[in-house]
N, C-alpha and C positions, 0 to 999 in steps of 0.2 A: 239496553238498546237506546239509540239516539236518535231524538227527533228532529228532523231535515224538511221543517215546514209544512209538515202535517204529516207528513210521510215516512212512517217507522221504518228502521232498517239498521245498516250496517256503520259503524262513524264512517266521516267522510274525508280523507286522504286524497291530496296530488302530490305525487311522488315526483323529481325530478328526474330527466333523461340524463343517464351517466352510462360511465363505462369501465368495463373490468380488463384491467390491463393483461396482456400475455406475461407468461412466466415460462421458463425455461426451467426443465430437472433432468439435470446430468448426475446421474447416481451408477458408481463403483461398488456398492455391494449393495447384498437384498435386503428391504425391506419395506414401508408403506408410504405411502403418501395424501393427506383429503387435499380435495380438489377445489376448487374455490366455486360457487355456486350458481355463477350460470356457466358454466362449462359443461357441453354438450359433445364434443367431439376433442381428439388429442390427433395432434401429428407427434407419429413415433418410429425412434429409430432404433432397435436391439442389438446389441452384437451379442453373439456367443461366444464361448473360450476357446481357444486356439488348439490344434491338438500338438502332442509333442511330434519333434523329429522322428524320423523313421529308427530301427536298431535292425543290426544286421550282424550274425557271426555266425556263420557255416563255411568255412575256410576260411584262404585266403584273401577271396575276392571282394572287394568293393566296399564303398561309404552308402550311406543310409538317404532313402528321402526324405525333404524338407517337411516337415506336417503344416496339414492345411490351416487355413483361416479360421475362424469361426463365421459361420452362418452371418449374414446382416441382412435382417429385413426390417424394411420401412414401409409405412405408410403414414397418409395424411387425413385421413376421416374413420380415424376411429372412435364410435361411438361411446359415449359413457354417460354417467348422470351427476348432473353438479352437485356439488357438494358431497358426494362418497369418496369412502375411502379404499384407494386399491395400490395392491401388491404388485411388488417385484423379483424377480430372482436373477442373479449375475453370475451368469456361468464361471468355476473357475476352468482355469487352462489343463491340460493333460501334463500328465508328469512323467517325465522320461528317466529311467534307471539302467542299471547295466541288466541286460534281459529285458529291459521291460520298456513297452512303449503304449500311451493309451489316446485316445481321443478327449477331446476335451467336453464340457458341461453345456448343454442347455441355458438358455438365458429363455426368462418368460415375461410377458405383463400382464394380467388380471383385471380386465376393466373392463364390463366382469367378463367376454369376452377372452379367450388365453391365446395371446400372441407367443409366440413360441421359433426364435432362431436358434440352429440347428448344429452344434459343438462342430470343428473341425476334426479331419482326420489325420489318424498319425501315418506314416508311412505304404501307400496302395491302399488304405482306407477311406471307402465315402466319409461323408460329412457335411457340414455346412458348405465347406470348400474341402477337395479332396487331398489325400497328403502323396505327395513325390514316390514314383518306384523305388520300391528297394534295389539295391544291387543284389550280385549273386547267381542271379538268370536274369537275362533280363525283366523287366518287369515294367506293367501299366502302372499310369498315377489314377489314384481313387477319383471317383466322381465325386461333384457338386452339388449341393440340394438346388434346384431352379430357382431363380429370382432372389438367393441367397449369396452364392459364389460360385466357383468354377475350379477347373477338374484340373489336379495336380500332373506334373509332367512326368515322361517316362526315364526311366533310368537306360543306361548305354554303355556300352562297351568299349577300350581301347580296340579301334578297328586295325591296331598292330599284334597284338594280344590277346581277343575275345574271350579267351579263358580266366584273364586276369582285369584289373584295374576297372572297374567299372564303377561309372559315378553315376548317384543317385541324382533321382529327378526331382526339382521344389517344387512345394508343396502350392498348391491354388490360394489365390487371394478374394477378396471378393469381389475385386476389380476387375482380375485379368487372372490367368489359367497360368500356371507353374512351366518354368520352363523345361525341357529335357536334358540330362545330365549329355555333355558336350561330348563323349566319347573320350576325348585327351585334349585337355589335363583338364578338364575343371566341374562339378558340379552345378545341378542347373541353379538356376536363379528362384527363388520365391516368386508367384505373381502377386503383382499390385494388392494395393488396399482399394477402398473409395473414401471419398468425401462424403461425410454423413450429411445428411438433408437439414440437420437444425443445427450446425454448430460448423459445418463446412472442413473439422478436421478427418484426415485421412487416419483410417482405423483398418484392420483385420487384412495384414500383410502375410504371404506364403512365407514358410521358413526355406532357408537354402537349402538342397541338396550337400551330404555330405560327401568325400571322395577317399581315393585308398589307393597308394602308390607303393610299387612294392621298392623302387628303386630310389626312392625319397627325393623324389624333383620336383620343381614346383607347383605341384600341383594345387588346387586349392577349393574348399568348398564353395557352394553357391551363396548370393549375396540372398540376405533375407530380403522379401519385398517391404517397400515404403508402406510404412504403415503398422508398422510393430514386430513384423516379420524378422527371425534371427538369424543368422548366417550358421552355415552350414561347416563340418568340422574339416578344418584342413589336414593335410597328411604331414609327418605323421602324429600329430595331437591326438585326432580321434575323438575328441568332447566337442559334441555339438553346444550351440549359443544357447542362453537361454532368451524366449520373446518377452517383451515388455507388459508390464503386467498391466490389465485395463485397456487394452487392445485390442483382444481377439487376435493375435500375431501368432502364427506359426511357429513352434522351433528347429532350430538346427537340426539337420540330419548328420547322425555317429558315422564316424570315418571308419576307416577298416585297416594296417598295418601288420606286416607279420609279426607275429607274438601274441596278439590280440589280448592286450592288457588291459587288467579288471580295470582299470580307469575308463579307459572308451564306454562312453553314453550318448546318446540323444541328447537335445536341450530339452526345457518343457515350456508346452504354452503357454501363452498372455490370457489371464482374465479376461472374464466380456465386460460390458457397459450395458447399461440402459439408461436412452436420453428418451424425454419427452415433451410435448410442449401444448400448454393450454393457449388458445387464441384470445387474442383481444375479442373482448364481445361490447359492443352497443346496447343499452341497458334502454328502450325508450321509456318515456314518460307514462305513468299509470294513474287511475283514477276508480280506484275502488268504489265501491257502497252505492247506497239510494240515494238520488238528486233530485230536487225538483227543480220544473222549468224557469225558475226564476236564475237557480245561483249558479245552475248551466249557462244563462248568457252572462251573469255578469262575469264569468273566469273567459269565455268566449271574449268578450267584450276588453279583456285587459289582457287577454292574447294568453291566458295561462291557462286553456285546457288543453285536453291530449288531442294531440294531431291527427287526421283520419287516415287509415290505411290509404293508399293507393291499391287499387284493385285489377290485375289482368285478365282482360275478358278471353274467353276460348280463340275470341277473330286474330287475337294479338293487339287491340287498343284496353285501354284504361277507362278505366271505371269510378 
């Protein structure tokens, strides 16, 4: 213990008013992070993984929907405690094969609180953002999770043909809802990505709807949406795109062709992201331990003690 002029106690420390710069963590796969020590609150923005393309082979009719987006949820006051250390997880994308089409992963944050956006769908499948109708019957595009993305579009018919030629619908973005496969000729479009809130890049684009011509004219799959979204599979290719990985982008939807060769697939989806971001914080001046009234004026006196709160009284004046 230290004596402070008669007055036992704690030593006695004035600590200068500083401040903790913001930092930005843009991180492509899972894992941790400590947080720097007066960090109380994160602005955060997740994306999930994109789901793949739709697949379609029950005859001869039609290309596949575009798979959705991955989920993006953001906020700006998420609570945490400085100086701890918390976890991530970056959803991967769904993977599309001949037969096979899946939704994409979960992306999470842990602080300690579990933020959690919401994989995209492949093909008529909910999701973060839903993925594009399949062809075949007509068919609805999957729904959206709220406040994450939005609902893939529906697939359609050649209105010369209804039996035949049907393009799939692209799959939801998180921006904007997947468009409806055009009837003739062409597959719908992926909907939009967004612009993330801490980095302003456009992420988690719808994949295009794929298409299926029996007569081989120019038909063509839908465009992937901006934002990582991939284009859908022209006639008669039949391999949908694959989306870009760390996106959250949709992929391609599989085309459809008579013969329906082991090649025709779905793309698969974009990986997610997790970005987050500690704020600057203002650090004021502190004044630990026991003082006595003497070397309280003279730090007063030389303008070096700690400044007094300002106080709001209940009327709305200062105290």
């Amino acid at each position: 213990m230290a004596g402070n002029g008669g007055i036992i106690g704690p030593t006695q420390t004035v600590s200068a008013a500083s401040t903790q710069c913001a930092v930005t963590h843009d991180k492509t796969s899972s894992g941790s992070v400590t947080l720097q020590p007066a960090t109380t609150t994160l602005e955060v923005s997740i994306i999930a993984g994109g789901g793949s393309g739709g697949y379609h082979d029950s005859g001869p009719q039609g290309g596949a929907g575009g798979g959705g987006a991955g989920g993006m949820l953001e906020s700006t006051t998420v609570p945490v405690v400085g100086g701890s250390t918390i976890s991530f997880t970056v959803g991967g994308g769904g993977s599309g094969g001949r037969g096979s089409q899946n939704n994409g992963s979960n992306s999470t944050l842990c602080a300690p609180s579990v933020q959690t956006a919401i994989g995209g769908g492949y093909g008529n499948n909910p999701g973060g953002s839903g993925g594009g109708g399949n062809a075949g019957t007509p068919a609805t595009g999957g729904t959206g999770t709220a406040c994450q993305g939005n609902a893939g579009g529906d697939s359609s018919p050649n209105p010369g043909s209804p039996g035949n030629n049907y393009r799939g619908g692209g799959g939801g973005g998180a921006g904007a809802a997947g468009s409806p496969g055009s009837g003739y000729p062409d597959g719908g479009a992926g909907g939009a990505g967004k612009a993330n809130a801490i980095t302003s890049t456009v992420y988690a684009g719808g994949g295009g709807g794929g298409v299926r011509n029996d007569e081989g004219s120019s038909a063509t799959g839908g465009a992937g949406g901006p934002g990582g979204g991939a284009d859908g599979a022209d006639s008669p290719s039949g391999v949908g795109c694959n989306a870009t990985a760390n996106t959250g982008g949709g992929g391609g939807g599989q085309g459809n062709y008579y013969g329906n060769s082991p090649s025709y697939k779905p793309g698969n989806g974009g990986s997610g992201r997790v970005l987050f971001k500690e704020p600057t914080v203002n650090i004021l001046r502190q004044a630990p331990g026991v003082w006595d009234m003497n070397t309280v004026f003279d730090f007063r006196k030389n303008d070096n003690w700690v400044t007094s709160p300002t106080f709001i009284s209940a009327s709305g004046g200062t105290e």
